[in-house]
KESEPA-264791 format. One record per residue (C-alpha): x, y, z. Coordinates in steps of 0.5 Angstrom, whole numbers, padded with zeros to 4 digits, always signed. Example, Ala and Ser with C-alpha at 12.3 -4.5 7.8 and 13.67 -1.06 7.14 Angstrom:
REM residues 2
+0025-0009+0016 +0027-0002+0014 
END
This chain:
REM residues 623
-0036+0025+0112 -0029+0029+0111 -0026+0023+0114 -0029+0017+0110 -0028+0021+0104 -0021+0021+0105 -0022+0012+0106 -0024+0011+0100 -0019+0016+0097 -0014+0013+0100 -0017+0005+0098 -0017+0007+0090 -0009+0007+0091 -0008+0002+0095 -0012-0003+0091 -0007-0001+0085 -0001-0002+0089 -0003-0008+0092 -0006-0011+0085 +0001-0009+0081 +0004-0013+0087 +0000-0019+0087 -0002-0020+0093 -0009-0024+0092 -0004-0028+0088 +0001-0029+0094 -0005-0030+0099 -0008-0036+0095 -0015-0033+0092 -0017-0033+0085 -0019-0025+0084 -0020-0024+0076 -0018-0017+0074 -0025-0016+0072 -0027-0016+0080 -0022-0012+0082 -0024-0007+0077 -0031-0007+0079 -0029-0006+0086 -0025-0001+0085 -0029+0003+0080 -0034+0002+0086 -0030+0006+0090 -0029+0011+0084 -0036+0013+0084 -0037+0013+0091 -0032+0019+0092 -0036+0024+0087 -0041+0023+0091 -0038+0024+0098 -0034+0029+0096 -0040+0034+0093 -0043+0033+0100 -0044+0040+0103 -0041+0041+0111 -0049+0041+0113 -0053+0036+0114 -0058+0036+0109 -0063+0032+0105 -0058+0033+0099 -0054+0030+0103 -0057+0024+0106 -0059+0023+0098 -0050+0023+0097 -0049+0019+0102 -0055+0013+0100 -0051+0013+0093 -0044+0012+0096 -0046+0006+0100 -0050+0005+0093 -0045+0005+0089 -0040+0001+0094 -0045-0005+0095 -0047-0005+0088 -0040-0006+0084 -0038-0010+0090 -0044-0014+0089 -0042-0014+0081 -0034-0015+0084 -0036-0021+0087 -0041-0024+0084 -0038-0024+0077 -0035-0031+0076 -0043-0033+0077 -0046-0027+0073 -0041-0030+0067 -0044-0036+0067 -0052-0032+0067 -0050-0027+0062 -0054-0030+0056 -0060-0031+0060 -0061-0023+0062 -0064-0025+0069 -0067-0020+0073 -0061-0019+0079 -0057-0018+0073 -0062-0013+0070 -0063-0009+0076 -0056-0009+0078 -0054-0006+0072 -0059-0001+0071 -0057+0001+0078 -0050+0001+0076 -0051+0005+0070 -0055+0010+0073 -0050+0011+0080 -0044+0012+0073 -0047+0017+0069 -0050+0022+0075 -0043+0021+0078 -0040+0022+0071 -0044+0028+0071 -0042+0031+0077 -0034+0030+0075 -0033+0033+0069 -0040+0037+0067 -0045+0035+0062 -0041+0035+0056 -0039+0027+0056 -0046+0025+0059 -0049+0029+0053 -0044+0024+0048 -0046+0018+0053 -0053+0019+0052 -0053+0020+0043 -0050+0014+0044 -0056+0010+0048 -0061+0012+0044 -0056+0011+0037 -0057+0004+0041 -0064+0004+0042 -0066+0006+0035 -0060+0005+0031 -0064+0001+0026 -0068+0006+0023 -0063+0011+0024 -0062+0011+0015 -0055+0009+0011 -0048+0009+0013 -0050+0010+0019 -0056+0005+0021 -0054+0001+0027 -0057-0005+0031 -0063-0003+0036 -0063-0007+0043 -0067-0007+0048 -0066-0003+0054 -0065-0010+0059 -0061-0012+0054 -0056-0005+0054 -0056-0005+0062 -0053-0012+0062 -0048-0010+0057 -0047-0005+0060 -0046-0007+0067 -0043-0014+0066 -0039-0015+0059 -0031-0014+0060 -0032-0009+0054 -0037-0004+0057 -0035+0000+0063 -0030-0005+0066 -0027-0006+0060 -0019-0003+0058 -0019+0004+0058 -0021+0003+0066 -0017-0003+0066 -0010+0001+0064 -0012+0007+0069 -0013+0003+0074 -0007-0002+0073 -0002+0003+0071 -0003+0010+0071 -0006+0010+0078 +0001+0008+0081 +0004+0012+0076 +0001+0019+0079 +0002+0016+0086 +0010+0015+0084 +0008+0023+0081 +0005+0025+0089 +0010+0023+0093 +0016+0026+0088 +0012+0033+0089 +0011+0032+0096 +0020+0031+0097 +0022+0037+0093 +0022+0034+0086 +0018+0041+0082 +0022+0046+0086 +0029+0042+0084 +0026+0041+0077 +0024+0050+0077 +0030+0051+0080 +0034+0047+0075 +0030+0050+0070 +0032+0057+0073 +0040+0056+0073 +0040+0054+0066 +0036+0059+0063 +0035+0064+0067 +0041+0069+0065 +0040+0069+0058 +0035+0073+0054 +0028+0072+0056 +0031+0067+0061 +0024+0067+0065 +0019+0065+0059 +0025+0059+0058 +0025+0058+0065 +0017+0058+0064 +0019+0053+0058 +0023+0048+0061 +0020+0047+0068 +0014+0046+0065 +0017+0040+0060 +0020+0037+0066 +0014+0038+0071 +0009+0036+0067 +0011+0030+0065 +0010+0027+0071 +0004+0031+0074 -0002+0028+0069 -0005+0034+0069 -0005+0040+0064 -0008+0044+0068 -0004+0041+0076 +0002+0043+0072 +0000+0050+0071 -0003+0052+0077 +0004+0049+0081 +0007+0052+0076 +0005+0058+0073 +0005+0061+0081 +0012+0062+0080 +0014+0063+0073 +0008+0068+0071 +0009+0073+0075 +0016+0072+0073 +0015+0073+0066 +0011+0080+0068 +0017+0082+0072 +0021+0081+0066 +0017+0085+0061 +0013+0079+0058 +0006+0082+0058 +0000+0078+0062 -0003+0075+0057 +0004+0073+0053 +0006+0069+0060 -0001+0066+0060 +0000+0064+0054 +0007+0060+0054 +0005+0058+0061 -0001+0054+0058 +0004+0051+0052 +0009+0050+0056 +0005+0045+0061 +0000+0042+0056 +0006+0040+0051 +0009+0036+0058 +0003+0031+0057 +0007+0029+0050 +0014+0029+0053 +0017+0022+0054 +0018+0018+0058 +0012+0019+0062 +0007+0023+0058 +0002+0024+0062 +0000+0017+0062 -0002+0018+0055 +0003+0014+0053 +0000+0007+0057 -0006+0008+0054 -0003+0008+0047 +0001+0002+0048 -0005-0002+0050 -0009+0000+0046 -0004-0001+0039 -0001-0007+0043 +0006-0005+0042 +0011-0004+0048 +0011+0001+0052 +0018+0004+0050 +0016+0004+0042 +0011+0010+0044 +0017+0013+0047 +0021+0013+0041 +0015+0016+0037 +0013+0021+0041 +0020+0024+0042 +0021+0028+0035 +0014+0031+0035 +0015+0033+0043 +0022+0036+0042 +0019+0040+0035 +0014+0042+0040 +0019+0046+0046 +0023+0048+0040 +0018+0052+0036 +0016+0055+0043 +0023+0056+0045 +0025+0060+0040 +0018+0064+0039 +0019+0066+0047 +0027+0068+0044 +0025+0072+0038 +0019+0076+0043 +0024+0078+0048 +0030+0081+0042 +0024+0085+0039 +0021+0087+0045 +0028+0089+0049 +0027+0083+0055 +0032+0082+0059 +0035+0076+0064 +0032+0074+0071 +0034+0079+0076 +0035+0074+0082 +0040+0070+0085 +0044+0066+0081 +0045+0058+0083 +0049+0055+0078 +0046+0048+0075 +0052+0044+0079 +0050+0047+0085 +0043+0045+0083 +0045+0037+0082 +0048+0037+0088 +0043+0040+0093 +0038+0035+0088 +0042+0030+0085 +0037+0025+0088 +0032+0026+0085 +0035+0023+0079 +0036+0016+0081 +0028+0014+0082 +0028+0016+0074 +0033+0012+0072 +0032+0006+0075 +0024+0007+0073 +0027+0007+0065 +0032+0001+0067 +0026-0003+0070 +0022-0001+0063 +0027-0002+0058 +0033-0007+0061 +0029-0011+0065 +0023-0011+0061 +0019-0010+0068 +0012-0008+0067 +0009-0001+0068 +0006-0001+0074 +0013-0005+0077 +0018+0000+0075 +0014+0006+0078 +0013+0002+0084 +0020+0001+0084 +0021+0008+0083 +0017+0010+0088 +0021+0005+0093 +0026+0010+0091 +0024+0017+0092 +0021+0015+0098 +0028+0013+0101 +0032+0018+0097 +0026+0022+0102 +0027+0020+0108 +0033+0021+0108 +0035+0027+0105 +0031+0033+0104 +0030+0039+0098 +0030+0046+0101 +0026+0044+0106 +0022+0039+0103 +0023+0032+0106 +0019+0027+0107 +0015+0023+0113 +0010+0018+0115 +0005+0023+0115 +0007+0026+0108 +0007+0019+0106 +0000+0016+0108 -0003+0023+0107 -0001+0021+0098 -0005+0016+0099 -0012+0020+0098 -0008+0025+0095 -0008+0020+0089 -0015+0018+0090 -0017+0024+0089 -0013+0027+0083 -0015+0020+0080 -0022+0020+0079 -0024+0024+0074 -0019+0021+0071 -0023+0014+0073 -0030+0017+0072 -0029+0019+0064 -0026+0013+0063 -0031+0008+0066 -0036+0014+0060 -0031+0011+0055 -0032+0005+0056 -0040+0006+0056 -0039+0009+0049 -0034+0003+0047 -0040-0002+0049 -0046+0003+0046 -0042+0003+0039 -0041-0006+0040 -0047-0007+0041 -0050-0003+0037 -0045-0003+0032 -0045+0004+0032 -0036+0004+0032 -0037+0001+0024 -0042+0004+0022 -0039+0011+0025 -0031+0009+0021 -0035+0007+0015 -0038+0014+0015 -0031+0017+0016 -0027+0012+0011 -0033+0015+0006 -0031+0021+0007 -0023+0019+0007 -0024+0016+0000 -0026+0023-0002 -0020+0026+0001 -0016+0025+0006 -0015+0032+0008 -0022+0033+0009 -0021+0027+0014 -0016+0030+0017 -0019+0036+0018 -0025+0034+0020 -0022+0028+0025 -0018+0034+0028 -0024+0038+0030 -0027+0033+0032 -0022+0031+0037 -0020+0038+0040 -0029+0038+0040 -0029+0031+0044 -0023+0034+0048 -0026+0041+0051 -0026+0040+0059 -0023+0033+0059 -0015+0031+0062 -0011+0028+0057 -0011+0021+0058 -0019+0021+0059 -0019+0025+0051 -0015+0020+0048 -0018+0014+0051 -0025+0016+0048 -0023+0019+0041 -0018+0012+0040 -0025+0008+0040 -0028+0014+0036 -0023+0017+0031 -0017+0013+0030 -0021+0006+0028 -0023+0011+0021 -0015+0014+0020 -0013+0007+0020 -0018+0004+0015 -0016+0010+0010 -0009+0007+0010 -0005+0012+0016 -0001+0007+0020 -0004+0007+0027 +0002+0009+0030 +0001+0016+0026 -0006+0016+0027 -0006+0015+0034 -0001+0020+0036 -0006+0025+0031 -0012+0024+0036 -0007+0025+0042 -0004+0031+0039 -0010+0035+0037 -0015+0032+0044 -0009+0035+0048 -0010+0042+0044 -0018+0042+0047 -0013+0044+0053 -0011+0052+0049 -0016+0052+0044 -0022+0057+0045 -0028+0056+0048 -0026+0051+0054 -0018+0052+0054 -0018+0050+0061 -0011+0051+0062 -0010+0058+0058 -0015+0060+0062 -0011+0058+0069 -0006+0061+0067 -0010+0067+0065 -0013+0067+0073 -0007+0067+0075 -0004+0073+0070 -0011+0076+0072 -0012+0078+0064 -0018+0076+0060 -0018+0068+0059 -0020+0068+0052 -0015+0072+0050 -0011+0068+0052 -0013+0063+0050 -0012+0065+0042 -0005+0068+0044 -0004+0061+0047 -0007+0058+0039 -0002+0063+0037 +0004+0061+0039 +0003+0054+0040 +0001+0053+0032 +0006+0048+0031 +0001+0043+0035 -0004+0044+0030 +0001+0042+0024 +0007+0037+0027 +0000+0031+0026 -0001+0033+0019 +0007+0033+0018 +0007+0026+0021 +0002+0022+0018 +0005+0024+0011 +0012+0024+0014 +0012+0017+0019 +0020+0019+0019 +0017+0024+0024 +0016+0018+0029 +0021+0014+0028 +0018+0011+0021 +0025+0010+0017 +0032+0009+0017 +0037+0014+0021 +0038+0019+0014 +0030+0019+0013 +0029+0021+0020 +0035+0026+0020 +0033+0029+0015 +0025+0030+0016 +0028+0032+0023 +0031+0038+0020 +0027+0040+0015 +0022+0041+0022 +0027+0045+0025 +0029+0050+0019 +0021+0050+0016 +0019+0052+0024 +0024+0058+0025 +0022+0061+0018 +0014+0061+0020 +0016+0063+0027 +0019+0069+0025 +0014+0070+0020 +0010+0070+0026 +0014+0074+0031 +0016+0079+0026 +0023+0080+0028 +0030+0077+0026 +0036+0082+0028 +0030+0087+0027 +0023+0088+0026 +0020+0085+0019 +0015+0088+0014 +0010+0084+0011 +0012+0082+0005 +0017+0079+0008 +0014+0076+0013 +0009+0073+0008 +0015+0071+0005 +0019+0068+0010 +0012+0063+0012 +0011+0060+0005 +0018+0058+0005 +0017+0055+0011 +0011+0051+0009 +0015+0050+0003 +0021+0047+0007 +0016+0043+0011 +0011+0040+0007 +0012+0033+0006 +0015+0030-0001 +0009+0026-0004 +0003+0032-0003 +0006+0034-0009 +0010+0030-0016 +0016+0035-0016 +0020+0031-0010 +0023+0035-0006 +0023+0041-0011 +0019+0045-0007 +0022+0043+0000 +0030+0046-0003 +0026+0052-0006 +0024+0054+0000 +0030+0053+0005 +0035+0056+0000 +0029+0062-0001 +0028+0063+0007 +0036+0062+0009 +0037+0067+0003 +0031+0072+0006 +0034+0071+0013 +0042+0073+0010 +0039+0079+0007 +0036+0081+0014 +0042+0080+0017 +0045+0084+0013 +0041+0090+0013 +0041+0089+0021 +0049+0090+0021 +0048+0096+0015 +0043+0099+0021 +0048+0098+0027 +0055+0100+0023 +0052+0107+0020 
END
């Protein structure tokens, strides 16, 4: 069974590589995308199945292998046929009644055997809202269906379960983490650690900015918070503690230093495709938005991590020292699969999926013929990525297609109006309530979900309701973003606080609040961003600078307000003190009638604090 459930692993790649190459068009057969989603997502739901099949030959297992083959046959069926089955749709025939049945069944069984019981229980609010939505009273009355009705849409319209949150995964990022499993299998994490290591390891804290930048690096090519945390945060925990970090403040920054890479461009853990099509924009436009908000995030971190080891006396890494350059020469390959990925996306305006593909012929290359401390590749590695994909993508694959069911439920039903009606109510109140509630919508939705899996959802969910309020749809889509990826840190299911804290050995939920603690940027940048556009490259050059460096100071203010040390400890009131003026210096001109009254005053109130300090330190050390 092991071997069968490394085939279909390895076909849910292969039909990604061959789809983005256009081998069926090559071949002369006229293959909609439709059913190459249905095939595909087949395959998908068939390895949940194989996969939680235990070694002994049991009932239970019988039961799994009937609904793999189920599974297979069903959406093979459904792949093959839906030419005909477009042309039946309006007659709900009984074939397309039982197949769609079967089909949803299989889906949400295998959804909740992938991610638990959260988004099946999400699905079926939405099944019975469609049901009975009509007696449900105002503003959220819906249209009730019946359940032929709902089993064919389900199953069969291109905005259900194959519908576009399935279409981008499986179009681009299949590919992308395909590109992402044959960098790691040449040496490409160490290069990016150990490239980390020679440029931070001597200064003071040296191994949390290790923690810090190989984190950035690798997570923005891993597609996972928590695969970034576990490869990872074996090396830079336990550097951390060695170096005078507490367990619980290593897991913490090992946490925001790996969930913060699903928001570092170009990659963004393939969030960023999603986004793209979902706005319909360019790719290179999500980018350009995401980069501020991503280079605010590792900034405040960075300079939290900084102040913890001033106050708490910890020094560099005691290890071998190898010099960036020594590091560039041992690794300089390592760069050209990235740099001919970007000119593929932004001078040659190749599609997404081409330009990793392009990449990835790179890297497999660059791998075979030079090696990275002793990580080379070979034909066996190379084959052996292919299930490695497979299996790394179908979660991903599972919450999509649920997705795709809730998008479907709130069309049919009409739920998605009545839902944003709702929220657009509340928003005309006002909008900060809006945003609070759609904040804590979105970390709730996001508990136990990757990255790209949350945003998909809450962009059907949340972000139609920031829209119609006003917000421009770029803000309003990295906002879900930011707060869907902050379930990742945020109690009670940090997922990757808590990896960290298995890997420090300390107690996962304070960790988890230390996590919230030090990453409390990613709770504010969103809020920033919606009333200062300038944040995502909303403006001319002098708003964006400006908005830029006003982000800067107001995070160093609150930063120390919260670490409680500059040059020396400081005391309460000045800590209260230093996080006004912080606010002050970040908070955007229109929330009051005074301009930028309020913002001057608290940058010249902070720096004035922080001189002062400065100041009293040098007075300490002289006497």
């Amino acid at each position: 069974m092991k071997k069968l459930a490394m085939l279909v692993a390895a076909g849910i790649p292969l039909l990604s590589i061959l789809w983005a190459l256009d081998v069926p068009l090559m071949l002369g057969l006229a293959v909609a995308k439709t059913q190459f989603l249905a095939v595909l997502f087949g395959l998908g739901v068939a390895l949940v199945y194989l996969s939680n099949m235990s070694a002994a030959v049991t009932k239970k297992s019988y039961l799994d292998m009937a609904a793999a083959a189920a599974s297979v046959l069903v959406f093979g069926w459904i792949g093959v046929e839906y030419q005909r089955f477009l042309e039946d749709f309006a007659y709900l025939t009984m074939e397309m009644t039982v197949l769609g049945a079967i089909a949803v069944v299989l889906t949400l069984e295998a959804l909740r055997r992938a991610t638990g019981w959260i988004l099946l229980c999400l699905i079926a609010t939405f099944v019975l809202y469609a049901l009975f939505g009509g007696n449900i009273p105002a503003p959220l009355t819906g249209t009730s269906v019946t359940p032929q009705e709902l089993a064919v849409y389900l199953a069969f319209d291109p905005n259900a379960l194959l519908g576009t949150p399935l279409s981008v995964v499986a179009t681009i990022v299949v590919v992308f983490i395909f590109f992402g499993k044959i960098l790691v299998k040449t040496g490409c994490g160490e290069f990016f650690i150990d490239l980390a290591m020679a440029g931070m390891g001597k200064k003071r804290g040296g191994a949390a900015k290790i923690s810090i930048v190989g984190s950035a690096l690798f997570g923005s090519i891993s597609g996972s918070a928590v695969s970034n945390v576990v490869t990872t945060g074996v090396m830079t925990i336990p550097l951390m503690r060695r170096s005078g970090y507490t367990g619980v403040q290593a897991g913490a920054i090992e946490a925001i230093a790996s969930t913060g890479g699903q928001l570092m461009p170009p990659i963004m853990g393939a969030a960023a495709f999603l986004m793209a099509q979902s706005l319909e924009i360019p790719y290179a436009e999500v980018v350009m938005a995401a980069l501020i908000p991503a280079i605010l995030y590792y900034i405040s971190v960075f300079i939290q991590v900084d102040l913890i080891a001033a106050r708490d006396d910890i020094s560099a890494v005691e290890s071998e020292y190898r010099s960036v350059g020594r590091v560039m020469r041992e690794g300089w390959h390592f760069i050209i699969p990235f740099a001919i990925l970007l000119y593929a996306m932004f001078a040659l305006n190749s599609s997404a999926a081409m330009a990793a593909l392009y990449g990835t012929a790179a890297i497999i290359i660059a791998g075979f013929i030079r090696s990275y401390r002793g990580h080379k590749l070979d034909i066996s590695g190379l084959f052996n990525a292919l299930p490695d994909t497979g299996k790394s993508v179908v979660e991903l694959i599972m919450i999509v297609g649920g997705a795709g069911l809730v998008i479907g439920l709130l069309n049919i039903s009409s739920g998605g109006f009545a839902l944003t009606l709702a929220l657009v109510q509340l928003g005309s109140a006002s909008i900060a309530i809006l945003l609070l509630v759609s904040a804590g919508v979105c970390i709730l939705l996001g508990m136990g979900m990757p990255t790209s899996g949350v945003y998909v959802l809450l962009a059907a969910l949340v972000a139609p309701s920031l829209i119609e309020t006003g917000i421009d749809p770029m803000a309003a889509h990295m906002f879900i973003l930011y707060f869907g990826m902050m379930s990742m840190i945020t109690p009670p299911i940090a997922l990757a606080a808590f990896a960290a804290a298995t890997i420090s050995e300390e107690k996962p939920m304070k960790t988890g609040f230390e996590a919230m603690r030090l990453g409390w940027v990613a709770y504010v940048i969103p809020m920033l961003f919606i009333f200062t556009p300038a944040l995502i490259m909303k403006g001319n050059t002098f708003e964006i600078l400006l908005a830029f460096v006003l982000a800067v100071v107001g995070i160093y203010f609150i930063s120390v307000a919260i670490v409680g040390f500059f040059q020396k400890k400081v005391g309460a009131l000045i800590r209260w003190a230093l996080l006004l003026a912080g606010v002050l210096a970040m908070l955007p001109e229109q929330v009051f009638e005074l301009g930028y009254l309020p913002t001057v005053a608290g940058v010249i109130a902070g720096i004035g604090l922080l001189y002062v300090m400065k100041q009293q330190a040098r007075t300490v050390v002289s006497i």
